[in-house]
C-alpha positions as CSV (number, residue, x, y, z in Angstrom):
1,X,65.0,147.6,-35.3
2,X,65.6,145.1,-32.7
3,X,68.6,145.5,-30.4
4,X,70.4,142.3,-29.1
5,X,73.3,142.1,-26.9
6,X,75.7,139.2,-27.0
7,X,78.5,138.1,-24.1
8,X,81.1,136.1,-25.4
9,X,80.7,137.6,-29.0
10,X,84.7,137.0,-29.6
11,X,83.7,133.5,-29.6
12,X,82.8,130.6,-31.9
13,X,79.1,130.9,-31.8
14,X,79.4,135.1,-30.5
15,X,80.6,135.4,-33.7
16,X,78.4,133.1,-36.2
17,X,75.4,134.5,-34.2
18,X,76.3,138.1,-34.8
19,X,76.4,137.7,-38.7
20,X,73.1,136.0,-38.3
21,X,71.6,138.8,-36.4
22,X,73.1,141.5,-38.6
23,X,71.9,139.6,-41.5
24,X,68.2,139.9,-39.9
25,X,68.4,143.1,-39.4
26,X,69.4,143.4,-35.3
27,X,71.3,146.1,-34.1
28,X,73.7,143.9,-32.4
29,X,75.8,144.9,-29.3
30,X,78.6,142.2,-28.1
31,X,81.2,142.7,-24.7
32,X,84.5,141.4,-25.1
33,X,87.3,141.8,-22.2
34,X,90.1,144.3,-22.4
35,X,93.0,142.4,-23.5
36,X,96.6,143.3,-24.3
37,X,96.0,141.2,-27.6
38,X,93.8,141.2,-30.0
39,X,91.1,138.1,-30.2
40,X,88.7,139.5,-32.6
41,X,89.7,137.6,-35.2
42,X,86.5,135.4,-35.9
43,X,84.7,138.7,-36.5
44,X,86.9,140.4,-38.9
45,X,84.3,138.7,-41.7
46,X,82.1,141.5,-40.0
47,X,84.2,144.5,-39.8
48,X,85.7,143.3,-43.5
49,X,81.4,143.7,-45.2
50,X,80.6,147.3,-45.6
51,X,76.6,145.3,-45.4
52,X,76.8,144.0,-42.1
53,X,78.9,146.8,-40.5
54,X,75.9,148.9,-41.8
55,X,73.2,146.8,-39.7
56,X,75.2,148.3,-36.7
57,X,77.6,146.4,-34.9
58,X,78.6,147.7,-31.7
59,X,81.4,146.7,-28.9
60,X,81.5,147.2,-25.9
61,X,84.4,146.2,-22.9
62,X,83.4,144.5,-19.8
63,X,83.8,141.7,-17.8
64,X,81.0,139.0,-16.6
65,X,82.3,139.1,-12.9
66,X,81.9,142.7,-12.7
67,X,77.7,142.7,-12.0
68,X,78.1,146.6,-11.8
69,X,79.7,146.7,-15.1
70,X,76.7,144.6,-16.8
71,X,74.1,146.0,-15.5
72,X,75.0,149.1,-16.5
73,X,75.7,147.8,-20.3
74,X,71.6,146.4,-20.4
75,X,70.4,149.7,-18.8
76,X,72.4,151.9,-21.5
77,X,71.6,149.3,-24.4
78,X,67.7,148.1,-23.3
79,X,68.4,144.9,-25.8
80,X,65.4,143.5,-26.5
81,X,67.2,140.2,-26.5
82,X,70.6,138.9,-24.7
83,X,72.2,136.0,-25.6
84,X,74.8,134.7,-23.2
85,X,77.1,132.9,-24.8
86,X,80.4,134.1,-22.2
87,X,82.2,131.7,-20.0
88,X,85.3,129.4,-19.2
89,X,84.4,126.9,-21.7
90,X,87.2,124.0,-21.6
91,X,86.2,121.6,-19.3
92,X,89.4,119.6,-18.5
93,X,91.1,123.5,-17.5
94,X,87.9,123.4,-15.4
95,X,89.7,121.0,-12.8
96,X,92.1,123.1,-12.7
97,X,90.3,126.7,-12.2
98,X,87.5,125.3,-11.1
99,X,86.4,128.6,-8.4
100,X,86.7,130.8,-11.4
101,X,85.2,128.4,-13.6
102,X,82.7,128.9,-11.2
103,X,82.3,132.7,-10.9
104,X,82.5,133.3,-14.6
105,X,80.4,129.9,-16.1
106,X,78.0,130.0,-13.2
107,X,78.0,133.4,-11.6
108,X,77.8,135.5,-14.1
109,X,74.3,134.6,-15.3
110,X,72.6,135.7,-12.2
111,X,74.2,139.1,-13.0
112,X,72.7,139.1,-15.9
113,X,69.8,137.8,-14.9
114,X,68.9,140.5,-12.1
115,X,70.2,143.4,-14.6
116,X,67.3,142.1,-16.6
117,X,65.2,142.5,-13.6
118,X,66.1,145.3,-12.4
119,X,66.2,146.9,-16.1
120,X,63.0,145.4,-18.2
121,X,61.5,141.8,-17.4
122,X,60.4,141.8,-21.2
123,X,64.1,141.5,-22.2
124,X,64.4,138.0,-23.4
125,X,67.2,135.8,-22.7
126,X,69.4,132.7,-24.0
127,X,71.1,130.6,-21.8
128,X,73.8,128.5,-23.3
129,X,73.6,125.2,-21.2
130,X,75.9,122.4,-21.9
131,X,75.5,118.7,-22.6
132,X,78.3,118.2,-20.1
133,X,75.0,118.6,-17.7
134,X,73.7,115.1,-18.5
135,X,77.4,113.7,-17.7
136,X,77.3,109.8,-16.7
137,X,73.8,109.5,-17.1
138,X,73.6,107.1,-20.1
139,X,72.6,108.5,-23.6
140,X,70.4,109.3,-25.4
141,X,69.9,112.8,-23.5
142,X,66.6,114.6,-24.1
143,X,65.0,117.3,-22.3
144,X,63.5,115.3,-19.3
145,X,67.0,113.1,-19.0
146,X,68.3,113.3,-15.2
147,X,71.4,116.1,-14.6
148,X,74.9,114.4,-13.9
149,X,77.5,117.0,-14.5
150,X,81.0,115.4,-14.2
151,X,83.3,118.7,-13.7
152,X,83.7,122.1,-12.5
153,X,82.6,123.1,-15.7
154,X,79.4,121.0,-15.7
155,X,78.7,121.8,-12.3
156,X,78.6,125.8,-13.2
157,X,76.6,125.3,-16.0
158,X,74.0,123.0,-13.9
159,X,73.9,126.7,-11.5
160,X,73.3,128.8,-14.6
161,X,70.5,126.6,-15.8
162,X,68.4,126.6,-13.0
163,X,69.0,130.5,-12.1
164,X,67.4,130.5,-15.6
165,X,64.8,128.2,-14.8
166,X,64.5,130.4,-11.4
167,X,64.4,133.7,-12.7
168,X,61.3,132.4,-15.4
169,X,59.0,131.1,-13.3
170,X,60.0,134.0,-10.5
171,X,59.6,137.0,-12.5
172,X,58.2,136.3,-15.5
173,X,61.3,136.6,-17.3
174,X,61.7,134.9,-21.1
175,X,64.6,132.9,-20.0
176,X,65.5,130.0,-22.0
177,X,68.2,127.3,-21.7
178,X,69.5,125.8,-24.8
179,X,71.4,122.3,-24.1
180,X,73.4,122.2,-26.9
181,X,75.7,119.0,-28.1
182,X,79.1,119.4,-28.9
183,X,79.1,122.0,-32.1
184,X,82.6,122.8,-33.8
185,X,83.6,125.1,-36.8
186,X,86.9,126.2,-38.4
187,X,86.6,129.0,-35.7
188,X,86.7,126.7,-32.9
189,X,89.7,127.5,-30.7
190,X,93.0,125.5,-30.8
191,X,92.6,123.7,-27.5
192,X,89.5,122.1,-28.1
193,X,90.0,118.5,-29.4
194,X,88.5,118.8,-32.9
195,X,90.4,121.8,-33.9
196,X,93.8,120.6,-32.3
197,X,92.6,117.6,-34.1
198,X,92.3,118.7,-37.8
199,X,95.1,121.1,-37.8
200,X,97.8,118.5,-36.7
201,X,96.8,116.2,-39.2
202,X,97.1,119.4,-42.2
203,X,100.2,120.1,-40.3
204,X,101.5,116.2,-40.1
205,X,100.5,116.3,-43.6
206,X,102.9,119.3,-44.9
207,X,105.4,118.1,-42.3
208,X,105.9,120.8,-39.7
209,X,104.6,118.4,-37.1
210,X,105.0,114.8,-36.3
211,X,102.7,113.6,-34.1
212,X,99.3,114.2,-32.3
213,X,99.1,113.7,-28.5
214,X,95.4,113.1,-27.3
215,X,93.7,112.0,-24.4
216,X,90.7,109.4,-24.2
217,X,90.2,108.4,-28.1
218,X,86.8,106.1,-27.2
219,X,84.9,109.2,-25.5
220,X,81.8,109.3,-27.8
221,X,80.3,112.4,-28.8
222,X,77.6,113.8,-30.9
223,X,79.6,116.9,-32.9
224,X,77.2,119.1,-35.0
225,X,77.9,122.6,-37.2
226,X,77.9,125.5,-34.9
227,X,76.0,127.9,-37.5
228,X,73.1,125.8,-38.1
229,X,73.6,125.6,-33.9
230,X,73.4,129.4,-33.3
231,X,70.0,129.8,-35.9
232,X,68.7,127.4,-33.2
233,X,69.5,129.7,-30.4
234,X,67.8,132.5,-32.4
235,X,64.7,130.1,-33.3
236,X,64.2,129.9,-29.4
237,X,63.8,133.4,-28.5
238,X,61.4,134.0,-31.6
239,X,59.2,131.1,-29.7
240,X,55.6,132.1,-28.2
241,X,56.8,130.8,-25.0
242,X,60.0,130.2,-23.0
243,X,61.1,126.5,-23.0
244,X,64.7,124.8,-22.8
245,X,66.0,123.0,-25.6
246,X,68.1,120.3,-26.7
247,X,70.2,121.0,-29.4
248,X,72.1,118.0,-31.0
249,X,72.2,115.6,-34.3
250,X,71.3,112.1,-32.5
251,X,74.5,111.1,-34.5
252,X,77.8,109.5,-32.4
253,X,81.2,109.2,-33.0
254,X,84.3,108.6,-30.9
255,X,87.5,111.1,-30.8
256,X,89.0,107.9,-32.8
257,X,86.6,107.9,-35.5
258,X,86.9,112.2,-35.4
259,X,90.8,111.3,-35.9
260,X,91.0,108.5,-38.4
261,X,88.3,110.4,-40.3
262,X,90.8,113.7,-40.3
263,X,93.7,112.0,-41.1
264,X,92.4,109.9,-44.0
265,X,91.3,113.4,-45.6
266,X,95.0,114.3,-45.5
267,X,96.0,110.7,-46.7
268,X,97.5,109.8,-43.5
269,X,97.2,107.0,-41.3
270,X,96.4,107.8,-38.0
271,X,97.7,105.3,-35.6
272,X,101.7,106.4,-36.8
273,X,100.9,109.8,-35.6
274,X,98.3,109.8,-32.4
275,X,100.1,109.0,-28.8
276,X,97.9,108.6,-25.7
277,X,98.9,111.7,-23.2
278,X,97.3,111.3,-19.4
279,X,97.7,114.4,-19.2
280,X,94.6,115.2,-21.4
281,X,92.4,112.5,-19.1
282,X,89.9,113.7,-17.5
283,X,89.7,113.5,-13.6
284,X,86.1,112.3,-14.0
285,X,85.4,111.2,-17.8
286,X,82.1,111.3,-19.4
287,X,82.1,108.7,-21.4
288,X,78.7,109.0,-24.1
289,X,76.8,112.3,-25.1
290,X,74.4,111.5,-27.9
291,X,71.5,114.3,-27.7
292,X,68.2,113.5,-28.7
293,X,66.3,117.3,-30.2
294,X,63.1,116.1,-31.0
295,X,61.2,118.6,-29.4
296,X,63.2,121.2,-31.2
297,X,62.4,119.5,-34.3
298,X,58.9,119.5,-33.6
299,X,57.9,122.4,-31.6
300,X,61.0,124.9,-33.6
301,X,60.7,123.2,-36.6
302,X,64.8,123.1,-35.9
303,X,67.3,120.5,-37.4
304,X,70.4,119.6,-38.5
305,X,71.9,119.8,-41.7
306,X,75.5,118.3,-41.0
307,X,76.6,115.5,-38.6
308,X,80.4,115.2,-37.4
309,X,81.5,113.7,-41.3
310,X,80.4,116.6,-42.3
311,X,82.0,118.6,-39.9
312,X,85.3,116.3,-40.4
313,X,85.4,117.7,-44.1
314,X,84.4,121.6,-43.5
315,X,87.4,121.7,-41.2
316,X,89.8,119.6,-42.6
317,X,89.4,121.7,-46.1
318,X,89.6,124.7,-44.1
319,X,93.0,123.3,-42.4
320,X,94.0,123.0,-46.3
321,X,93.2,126.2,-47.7
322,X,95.1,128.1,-44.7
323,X,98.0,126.1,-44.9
324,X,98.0,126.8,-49.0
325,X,97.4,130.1,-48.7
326,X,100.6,130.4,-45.7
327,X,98.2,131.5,-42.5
């Protein structure tokens, strides 16, 4: 049975990734922080299934500042794969946090990094990069497209991805880096724009809210599904070789067309509702992300399923059902 060890497993994609591991088999091992609240919520379909609790699903605390604390996790564990998913994740919070951005979105994958060298070099290991790495350099963004990270954020995950790309062709290591697009779900957190997005415009709709405030609507993006993201992540470590990735549809949209799309499901017209806030601006915008995963397609045999209408609806409905059912 293989063993794999996932940071950030509380997540959005910890937790798709860990059904899809279970579901293969894995003995999977995740960390979460020691919290005064629980914020296990997006894996309660796990502890809920008598089947995938049986596959062995094992948690353990720690925190990715604490090298000591990590190492000691992949020496006890010997995963055969880690999947680091962990970080401070919200890039306009970024500007404001941006040293700890720093140490736990940067940082932290060196710890893991030399706990794989110091434990097995055969471990094999995920990077989640970040299309906020390409930044003002024009779309589309492909593997070769020139690094231009426009935040702290960016700027951490540009020192992650080459202490990957360092720690491959140094020691051997399987080290990977997928550059994944924007990728959302219903079990996206509240403060990312799509989610704050979709649930306003269920809760305009039912009236416990009245209006929407937003920040840059013509910032274009390329949204994919996170699942069909995560099997990606997966397909890269089951690869012959260790190679970075981009992850993405190819398909654009603006946070406008996210927002008019959301609204119309809910039979509501957007611009009565939406009011610019500055205070959502970013100090440096990036202005296009549109990936281009051909390699993936071709050398994975990766793609995508659902582009950002798709996503628009599988939210939206899920908005629905919760407010039906009172959550």
């Amino acid at each position: 049975m293989k063993k794999a060890l996932i940071t950030g497993v509380s997540g959005q994609d910890g937790s798709y990734l860990a059904e899809l591991l279970l579901s293969k088999g894995y003995e999977v091992h995740g960390i979460i922080r020691r919290s005064s609240s629980i914020n296990t919520w997006r894996l309660d379909s796990i502890f809920e299934e008598p089947y995938l609790m049986s596959k062995k699903f094992i948690l353990h605390y720690g925190d990715l500042e604490d090298a000591s604390r990590i190492t000691n996790l992949v020496q006890t564990i010997k995963p055969d794969e880690i999947y680091h998913l962990g970080a401070q994740s919200h890039v306009r919070v970024s500007f404001d946090i941006p040293s700890y951005t720093g140490t736990v979105t940067g940082v932290a994958t060196t710890n893991l990094l030399e706990a794989i060298r110091q434990t097995d070099t055969k471990i094999k290991f995920y990077q989640a990069s970040s299309s906020e790495l390409f930044g003002s350099t024009p779309p589309p963004q492909s593997e070769l497209t020139k690094f231009h990270p426009r935040s702290p954020y960016a700027a951490a995950k540009l020192y992650a991805y080459w202490m990957a790309v360092n720690y491959r062709e140094a020691y051997g290591i399987f080290a990977v880096n997928g550059i994944l697009f924007n990728h959302e779900s219903p079990r996206r957190g509240e403060t990312f724009v799509t989610k704050k997005i979709v649930k306003a415009a269920a809760n305009i709709s039912a009236g416990k809210q009245s209006e929407l405030h937003l920040g840059n609507l013509d910032a274009i993006r390329d949204w994919g599904y996170a699942p069909e993201y995560v099997e990606a992540m997966w397909m890269m470590l089951q690869h012959n070789q260790p190679e970075d990735f981009v992850i993405a549809t190819g398909v654009p949209a603006t946070v406008r067309d996210f927002v008019e799309a959301s609204f119309k499901f809910f039979n509501l017209n957007y611009e009565k509702h939406v009011v610019f806030d500055e205070r959502y601006t970013r100090p440096a915008e990036v202005d296009a992300l549109i990936g281009d995963a051909s390699k993936a397609h071709e050398i994975l045999g990766w793609s995508h399923k659902s582009d950002w209408r798709d996503l628009v609806r599988i939210m939206c409905e899920h908005e629905r059902d919760s407010l039906e059912l009172g959550k």
